[in-house]
C-alpha positions in Angstrom: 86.4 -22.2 80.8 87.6 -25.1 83.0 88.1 -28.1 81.1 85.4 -30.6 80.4 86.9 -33.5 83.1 86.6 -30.9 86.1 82.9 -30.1 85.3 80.3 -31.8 87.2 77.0 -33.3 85.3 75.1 -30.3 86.0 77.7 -28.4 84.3 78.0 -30.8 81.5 74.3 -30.7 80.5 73.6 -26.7 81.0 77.0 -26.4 78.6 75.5 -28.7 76.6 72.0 -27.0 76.0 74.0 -23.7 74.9 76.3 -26.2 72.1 72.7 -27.6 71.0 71.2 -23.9 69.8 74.5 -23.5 67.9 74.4 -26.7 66.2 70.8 -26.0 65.0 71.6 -22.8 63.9 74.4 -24.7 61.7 71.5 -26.8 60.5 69.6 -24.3 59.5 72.4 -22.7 56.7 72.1 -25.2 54.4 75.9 -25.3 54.9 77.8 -27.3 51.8 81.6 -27.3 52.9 84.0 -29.9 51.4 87.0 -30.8 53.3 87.2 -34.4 52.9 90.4 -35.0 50.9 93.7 -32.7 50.4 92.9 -31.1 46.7 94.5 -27.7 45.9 92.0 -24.8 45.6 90.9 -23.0 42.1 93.3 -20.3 43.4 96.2 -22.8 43.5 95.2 -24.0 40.1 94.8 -20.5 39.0 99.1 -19.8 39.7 99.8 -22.6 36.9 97.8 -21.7 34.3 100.5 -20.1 32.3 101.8 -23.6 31.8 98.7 -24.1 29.3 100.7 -20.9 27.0 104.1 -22.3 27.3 103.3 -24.7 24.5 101.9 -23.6 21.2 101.1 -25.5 17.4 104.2 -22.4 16.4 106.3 -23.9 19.4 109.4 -26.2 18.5 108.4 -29.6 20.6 112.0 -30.7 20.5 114.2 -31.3 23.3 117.7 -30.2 23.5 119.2 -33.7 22.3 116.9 -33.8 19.4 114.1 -35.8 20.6 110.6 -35.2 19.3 108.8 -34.8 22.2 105.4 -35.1 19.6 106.4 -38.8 18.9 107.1 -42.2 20.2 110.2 -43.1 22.6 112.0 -42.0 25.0 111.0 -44.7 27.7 112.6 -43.4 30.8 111.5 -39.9 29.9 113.2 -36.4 28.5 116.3 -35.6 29.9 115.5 -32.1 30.7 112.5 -33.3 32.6 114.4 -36.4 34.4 117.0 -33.0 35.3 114.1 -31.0 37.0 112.1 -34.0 38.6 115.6 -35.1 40.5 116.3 -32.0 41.5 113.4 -31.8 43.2 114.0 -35.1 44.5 117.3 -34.9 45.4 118.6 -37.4 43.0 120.9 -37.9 40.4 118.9 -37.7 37.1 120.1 -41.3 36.0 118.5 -42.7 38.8 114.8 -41.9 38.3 112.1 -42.6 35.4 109.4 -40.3 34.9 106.1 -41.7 34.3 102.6 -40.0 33.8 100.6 -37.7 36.2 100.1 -39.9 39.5 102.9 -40.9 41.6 100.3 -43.3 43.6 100.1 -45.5 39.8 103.5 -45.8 39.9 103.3 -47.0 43.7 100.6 -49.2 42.6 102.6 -50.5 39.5 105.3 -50.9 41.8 103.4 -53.3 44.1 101.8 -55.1 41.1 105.2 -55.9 39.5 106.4 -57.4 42.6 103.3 -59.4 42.6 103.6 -61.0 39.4 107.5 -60.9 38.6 109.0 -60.3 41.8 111.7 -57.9 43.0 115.2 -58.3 41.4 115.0 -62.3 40.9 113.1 -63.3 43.8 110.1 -65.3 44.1 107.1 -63.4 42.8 104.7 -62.3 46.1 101.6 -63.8 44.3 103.4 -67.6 44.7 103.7 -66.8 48.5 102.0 -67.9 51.3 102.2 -64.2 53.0 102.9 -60.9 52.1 103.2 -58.0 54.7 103.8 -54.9 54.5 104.3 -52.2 57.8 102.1 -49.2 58.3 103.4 -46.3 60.0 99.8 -44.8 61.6 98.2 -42.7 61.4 98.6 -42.7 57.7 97.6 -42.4 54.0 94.6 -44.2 53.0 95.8 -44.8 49.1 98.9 -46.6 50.5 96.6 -48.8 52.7 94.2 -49.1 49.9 96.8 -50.2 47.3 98.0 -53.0 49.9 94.2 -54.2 50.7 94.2 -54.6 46.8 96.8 -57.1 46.5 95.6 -59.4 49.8 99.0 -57.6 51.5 98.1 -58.0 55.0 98.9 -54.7 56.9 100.8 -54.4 60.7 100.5 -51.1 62.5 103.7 -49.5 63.1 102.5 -46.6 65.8 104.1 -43.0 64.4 106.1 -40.9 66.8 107.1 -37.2 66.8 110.6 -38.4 65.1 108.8 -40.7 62.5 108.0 -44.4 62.8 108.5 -46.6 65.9 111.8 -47.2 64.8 112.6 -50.1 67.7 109.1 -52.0 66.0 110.4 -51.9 62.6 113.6 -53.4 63.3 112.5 -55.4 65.2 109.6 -56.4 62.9 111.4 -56.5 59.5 114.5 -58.7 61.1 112.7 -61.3 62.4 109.6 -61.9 59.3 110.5 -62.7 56.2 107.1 -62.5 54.8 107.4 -58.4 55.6 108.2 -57.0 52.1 108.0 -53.5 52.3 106.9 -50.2 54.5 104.8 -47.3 53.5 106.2 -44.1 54.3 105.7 -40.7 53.7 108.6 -39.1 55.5 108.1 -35.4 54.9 105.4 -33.3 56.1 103.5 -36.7 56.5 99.7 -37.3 56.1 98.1 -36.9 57.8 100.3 -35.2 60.8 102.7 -33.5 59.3 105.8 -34.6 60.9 108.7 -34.8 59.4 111.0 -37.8 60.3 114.2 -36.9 62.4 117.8 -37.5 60.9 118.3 -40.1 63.2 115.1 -42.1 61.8 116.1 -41.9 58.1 119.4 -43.2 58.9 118.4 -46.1 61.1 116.2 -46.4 57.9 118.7 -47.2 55.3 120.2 -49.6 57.8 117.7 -51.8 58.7 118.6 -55.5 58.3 115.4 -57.2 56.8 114.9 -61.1 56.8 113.8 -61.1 53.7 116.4 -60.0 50.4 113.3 -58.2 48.4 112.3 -55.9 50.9 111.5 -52.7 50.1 111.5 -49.4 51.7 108.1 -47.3 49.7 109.7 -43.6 50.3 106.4 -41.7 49.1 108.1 -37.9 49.3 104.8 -36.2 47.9 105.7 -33.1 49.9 109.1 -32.6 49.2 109.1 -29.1 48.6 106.1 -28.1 50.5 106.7 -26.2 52.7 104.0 -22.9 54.7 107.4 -20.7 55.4 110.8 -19.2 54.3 112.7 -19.2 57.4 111.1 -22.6 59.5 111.2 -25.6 57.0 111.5 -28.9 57.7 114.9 -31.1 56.4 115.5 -34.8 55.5 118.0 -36.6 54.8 118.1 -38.2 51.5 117.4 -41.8 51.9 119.1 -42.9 48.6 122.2 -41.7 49.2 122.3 -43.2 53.1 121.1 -46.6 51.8 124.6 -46.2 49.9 126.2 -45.4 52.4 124.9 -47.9 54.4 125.5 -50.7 52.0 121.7 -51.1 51.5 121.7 -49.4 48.1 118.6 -51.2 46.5 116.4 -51.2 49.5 114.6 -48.0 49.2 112.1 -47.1 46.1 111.7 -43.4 46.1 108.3 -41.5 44.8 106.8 -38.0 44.3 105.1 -36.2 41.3 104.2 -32.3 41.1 100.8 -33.4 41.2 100.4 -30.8 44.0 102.9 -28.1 42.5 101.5 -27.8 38.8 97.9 -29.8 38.3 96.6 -32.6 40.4 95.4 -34.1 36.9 98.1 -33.3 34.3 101.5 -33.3 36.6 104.2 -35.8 36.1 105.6 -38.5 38.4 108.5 -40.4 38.6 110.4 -43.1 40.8 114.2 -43.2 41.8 116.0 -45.8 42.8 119.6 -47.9 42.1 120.7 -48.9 39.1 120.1 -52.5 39.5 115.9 -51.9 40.9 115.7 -49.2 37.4 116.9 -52.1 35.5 114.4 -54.6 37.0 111.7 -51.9 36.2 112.5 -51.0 32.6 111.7 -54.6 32.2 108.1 -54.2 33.2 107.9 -50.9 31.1 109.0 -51.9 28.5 105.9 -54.0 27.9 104.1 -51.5 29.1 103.9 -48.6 27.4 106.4 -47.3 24.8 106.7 -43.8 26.7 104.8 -41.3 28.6 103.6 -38.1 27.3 106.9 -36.5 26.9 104.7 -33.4 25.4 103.3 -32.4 29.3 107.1 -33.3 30.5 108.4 -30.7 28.0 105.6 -28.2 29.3 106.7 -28.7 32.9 110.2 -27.9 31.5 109.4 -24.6 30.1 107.4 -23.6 32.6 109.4 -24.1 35.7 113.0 -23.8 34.0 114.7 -25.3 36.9 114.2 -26.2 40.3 114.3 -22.6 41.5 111.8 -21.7 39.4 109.8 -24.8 41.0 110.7 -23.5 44.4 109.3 -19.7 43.9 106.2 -21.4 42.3 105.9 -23.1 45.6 106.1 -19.8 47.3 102.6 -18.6 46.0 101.1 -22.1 46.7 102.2 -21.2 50.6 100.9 -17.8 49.9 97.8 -19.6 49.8 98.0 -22.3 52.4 99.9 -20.5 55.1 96.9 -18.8 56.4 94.7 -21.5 56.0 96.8 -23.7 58.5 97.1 -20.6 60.4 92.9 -20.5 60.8 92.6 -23.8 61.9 95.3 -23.7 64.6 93.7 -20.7 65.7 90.3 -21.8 65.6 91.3 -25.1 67.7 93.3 -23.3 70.3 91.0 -20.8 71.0 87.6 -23.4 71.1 89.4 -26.5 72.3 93.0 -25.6 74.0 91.5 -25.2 77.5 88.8 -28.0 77.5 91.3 -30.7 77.2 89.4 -32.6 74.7 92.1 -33.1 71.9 95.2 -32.7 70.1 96.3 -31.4 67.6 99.6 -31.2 65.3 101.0 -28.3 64.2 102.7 -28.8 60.7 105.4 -26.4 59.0 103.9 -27.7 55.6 102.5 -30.6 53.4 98.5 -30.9 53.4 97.1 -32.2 56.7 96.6 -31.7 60.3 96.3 -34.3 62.4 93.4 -34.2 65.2 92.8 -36.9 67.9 89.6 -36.9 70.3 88.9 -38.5 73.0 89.0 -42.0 72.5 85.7 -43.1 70.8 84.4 -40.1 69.1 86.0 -39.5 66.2 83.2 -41.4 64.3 80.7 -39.6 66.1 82.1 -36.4 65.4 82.9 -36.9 61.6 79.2 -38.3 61.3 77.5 -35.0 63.6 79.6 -32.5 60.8 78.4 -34.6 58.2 74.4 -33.6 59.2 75.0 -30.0 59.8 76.9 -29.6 55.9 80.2 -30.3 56.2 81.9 -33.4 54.7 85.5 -34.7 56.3 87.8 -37.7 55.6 85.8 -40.9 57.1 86.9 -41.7 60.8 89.5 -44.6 60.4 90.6 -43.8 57.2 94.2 -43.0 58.4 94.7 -46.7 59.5 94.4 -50.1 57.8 91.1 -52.1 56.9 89.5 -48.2 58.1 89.6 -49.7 61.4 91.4 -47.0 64.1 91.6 -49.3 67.5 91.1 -45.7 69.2 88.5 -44.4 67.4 89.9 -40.4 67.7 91.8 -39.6 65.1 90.7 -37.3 62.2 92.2 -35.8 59.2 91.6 -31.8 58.6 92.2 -30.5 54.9 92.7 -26.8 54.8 93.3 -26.3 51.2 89.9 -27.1 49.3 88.0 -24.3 50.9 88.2 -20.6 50.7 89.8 -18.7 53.8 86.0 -18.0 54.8 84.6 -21.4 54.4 87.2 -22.9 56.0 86.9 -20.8 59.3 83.1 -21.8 59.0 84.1 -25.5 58.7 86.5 -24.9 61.9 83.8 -23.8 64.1 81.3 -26.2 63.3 84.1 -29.1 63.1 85.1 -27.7 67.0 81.6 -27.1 67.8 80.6 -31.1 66.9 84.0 -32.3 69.0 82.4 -30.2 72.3 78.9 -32.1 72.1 80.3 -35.9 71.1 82.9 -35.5 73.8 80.0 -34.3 76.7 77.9 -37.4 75.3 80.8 -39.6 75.8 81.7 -38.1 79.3 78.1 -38.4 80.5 77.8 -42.0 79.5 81.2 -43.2 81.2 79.9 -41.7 84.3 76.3 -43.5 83.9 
């Protein structure tokens, strides 16, 4: 089929008519397909379920240098579990705490600390005028959310195949000195999946900000996620660059197995220098008087080591890789000729990014919505909800079986072909 610009009105309409019968017959299945947010499928959550028999009332809950994991203390968390979580961070273990199950509370702490106490001495953000913080989009709604919280007010950095506009943020974070921080997530990122070059993370850890408590937010929640053996993506660890850089505390660091054990009962953790762990332990302190060092030791036994982690995350790809595989298929064989959208093509993490025409994406997200199938809101990837494009939409593979999903994909493509003829016949009204 010729693509959708090179068709006259005629055309448009009688294509139309056919897309219409299909959409009612989507109507009339009484169709209840979720993909609206990235959550792991029962059959992800079905390969860690030996975790819940790693741990019994016969088991010895100490660790190896003679903690009680059943009992207070232990503020930074068990060294065995400090030992797995930076391996799979690529850290040193004395440079990360490990909190509870969400890394997104520790970002939130994170941001609410600086609020109220400040970062390592300086004013506290909540007795300034401004506080800004960079977006890379599109990008993750939590991170947008957490900053709409606080009053932070939000600047769109626009994301490239490499990573963020890398000339803006320079640019941006030398010259403002109300800019405090920028959200990224610089591995498989949501929603594209790109993966920022070597060339971005070290221009990165040598940026020059205006202002001495900036902070880098390096949310690596797909570290090791990866769809394939042989094609992964690499990056560069920002801690150690910032070091090398001489920007060793500008750069908190964040990730969780939230998606490699249990979205609900994982455990999180933040690395970062010395002197920004120190600043934190002060907060903690009066915080809590330790996480549950019971579900760290469980992670411990389970996964052993970071290669057991990484052959753990071979089954989750089991799962995923043909997922991803069904909606690339699905969108090249309905969409790649009509030139009606994009579409990324991710070696792993959670997401694929799709961008419609400009002003559809609403109208598409809504249409799916009334024939059974629920996606992310349009706009969600960007600050305030508000995408100055109106075209891009977030697909989540991983909620739906193989079967529901290819359903979901050919309604989803289906909605895209009528919004976009609405939109193409009303521009040439």
């Amino acid at each position: 089929m010729k693509s959708y610009a090179e068709m006259t009105k005629e055309e448009l309409l009688e294509h139309k008519k056919e897309l219409s019968a299909q959409y009612k017959e989507f109507q009339g299945k009484d169709l209840k397909l979720d993909m609206s947010r990235g959550k792991p499928s029962t059959e992800q959550l079905d390969i860690s379920m030996g975790m819940m028999d790693v741990l019994s009332s016969n088991d010895d809950l100490t660790c190896e240098d003679g903690t009680d994991c059943r009992n207070y203390g232990v503020l930074a968390g068990i060294k065995e579990a400090k030992e797995l979580l930076a391996d799979m961070m690529e850290v040193a273990s004395d440079h990360i705490i490990i909190y509870g199950n969400s890394s997104l509370n520790v970002m939130y702490d994170t941001v609410s600390r600086s609020m109220t106490q400040g970062v390592m001495g300086n004013t506290p953000w909540c007795k300034l005028d401004k506080v800004k913080f960079l977006c890379p989009v599109p990008g993750y709604d939590r991170h947008f959310s957490v900053s709409e919280y606080f009053g932070i007010e939000m600047i769109n950095v626009p994301m490239t195949p490499s990573g963020p506009d890398m000339d803006l943020v320079e640019e941006l974070v030398a010259n403002d000195d109300s800019i405090k921080g920028i959200w990224c997530v610089p591995k498989y990122s949501n929603p594209q999946g790109i993966s920022y070059s070597d060339e971005t993370v070290r221009r990165f850890a040598r940026l020059k900000p205006a202002a001495s408590d900036f902070r880098i937010y390096w949310d690596n929640a797909y570290t090791i996620h990866h769809l394939y053996d042989h094609d992964q993506d690499h990056l560069i660890e920002i801690l150690a660059e910032c070091k090398r850089a001489g920007n060793p505390d500008m750069v908190f660091k964040f990730a969780s197995t939230s998606k490699v054990s249990f979205p609900g009962s994982g455990i999180a953790a933040i690395a970062a220098s010395q002197n920004n762990l120190s600043d934190i332990m002060k907060q903690l302190k009066m915080q809590t008087i330790g996480h549950d060092k019971v579900n760290q030791l469980r992670h411990v036994r389970f996964f052993h080591n970071i290669h057991g982690m990484v052959e753990h995350m071979r089954k989750h790809a089991d799962i995923m890789r043909p997922k991803f595989e069904a909606v690339i298929e699905i969108l090249d064989r309905e969409l790649g000729s009509l030139g009606i959208g994009q579409w990324t093509c991710p070696k792993g993490g959670y997401f694929i990014s799709f961008d419609s025409n400009d002003g559809c994406a609403k109208a598409i997200v809504a249409r799916c919505k009334k024939a059974g199938l629920v996606m992310t809101g349009a706009g969600a990837t960007y600050p305030y909800g508000k995408d100055p494009h109106d075209s891009n939409i977030r697909i989540a593979p991983s909620y739906p079986t193989l079967a529901d999903l290819r359903l979901a994909m050919e309604l989803f493509t289906l909605c895209v072909k009528i919004v976009t003829i609405d939109k193409l016949l009303t521009e040439r009204e």
